[in-house]
C-alpha positions as CSV (number, residue, x, y, z in Angstrom):
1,X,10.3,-12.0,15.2
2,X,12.8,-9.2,15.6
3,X,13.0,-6.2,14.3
4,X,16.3,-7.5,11.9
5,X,14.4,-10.7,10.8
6,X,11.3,-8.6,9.8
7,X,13.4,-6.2,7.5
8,X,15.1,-9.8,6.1
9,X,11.8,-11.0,5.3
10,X,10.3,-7.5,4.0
11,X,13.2,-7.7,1.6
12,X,13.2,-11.1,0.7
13,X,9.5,-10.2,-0.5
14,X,10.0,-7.3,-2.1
15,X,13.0,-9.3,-4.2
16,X,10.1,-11.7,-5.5
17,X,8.0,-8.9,-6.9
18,X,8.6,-8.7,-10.5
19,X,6.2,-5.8,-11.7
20,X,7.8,-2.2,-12.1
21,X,4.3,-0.2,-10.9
22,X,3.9,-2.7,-8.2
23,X,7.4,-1.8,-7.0
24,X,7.0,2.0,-7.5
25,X,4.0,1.9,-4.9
26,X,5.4,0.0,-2.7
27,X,9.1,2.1,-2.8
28,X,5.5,5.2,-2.1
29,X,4.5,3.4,1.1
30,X,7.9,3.0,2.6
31,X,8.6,6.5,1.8
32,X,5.4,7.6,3.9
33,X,6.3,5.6,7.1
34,X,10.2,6.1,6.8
35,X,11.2,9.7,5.0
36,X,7.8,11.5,5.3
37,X,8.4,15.2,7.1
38,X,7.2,15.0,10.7
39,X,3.9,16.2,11.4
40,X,3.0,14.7,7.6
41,X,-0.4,13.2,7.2
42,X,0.5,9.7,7.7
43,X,1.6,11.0,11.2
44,X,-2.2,12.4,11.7
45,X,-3.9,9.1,11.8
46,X,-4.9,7.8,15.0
47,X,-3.6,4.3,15.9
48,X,-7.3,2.7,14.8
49,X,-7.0,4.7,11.5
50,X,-3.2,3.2,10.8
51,X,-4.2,-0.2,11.4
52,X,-7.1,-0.1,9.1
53,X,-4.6,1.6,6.6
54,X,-1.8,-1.1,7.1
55,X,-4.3,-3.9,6.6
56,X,-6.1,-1.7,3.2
57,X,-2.5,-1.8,2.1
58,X,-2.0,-5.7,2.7
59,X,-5.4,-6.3,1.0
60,X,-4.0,-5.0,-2.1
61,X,-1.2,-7.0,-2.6
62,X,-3.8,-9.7,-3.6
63,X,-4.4,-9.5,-7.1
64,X,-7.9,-10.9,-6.1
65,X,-8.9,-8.2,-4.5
66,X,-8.5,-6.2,-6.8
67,X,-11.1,-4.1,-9.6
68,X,-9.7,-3.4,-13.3
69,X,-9.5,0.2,-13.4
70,X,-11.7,0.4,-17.0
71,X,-14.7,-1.5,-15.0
72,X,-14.1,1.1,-12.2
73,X,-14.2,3.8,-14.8
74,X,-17.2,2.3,-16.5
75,X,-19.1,2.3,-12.8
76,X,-18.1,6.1,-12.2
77,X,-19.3,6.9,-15.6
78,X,-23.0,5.5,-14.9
79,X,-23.0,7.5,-11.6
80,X,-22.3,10.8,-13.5
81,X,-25.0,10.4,-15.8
């Protein structure tokens, strides 16, 4: 795939995302790889480091991968006490 038919089929998936917030962190993301300031953190992270970043990122696209954030709340609050 070349590098025209890989921004086609970025936008073609970003087009079937209906959720605002899931848009918003995604709009975050590109930011970081395409506007960031040079020498910004993303630009720290050894090639290793990006790859497991990349893939974190794909993970949590999946809605199945995911944790509701008042069980994760209710975890971190048994840890505190």
């Amino acid at each position: 795939m070349n590098r025209k038919e890989l921004k086609q089929e970025i936008v073609s998936l970003l087009n079937d995302i209906k959720k605002k917030d899931e848009l918003e962190m995604l709009r975050d993301v590109a930011w970081t790889y395409a506007r960031a300031p040079k020498g910004g953190w993303a630009n720290t992270l050894s090639p290793a480091e990006q790859r497991e970043l990349d893939e974190s990122i794909r993970e949590s696209m999946n809605p199945a991968n995911l944790i509701p954030h008042e069980e994760v709340m209710k975890k971190t609050r048994k840890r505190s006490t």
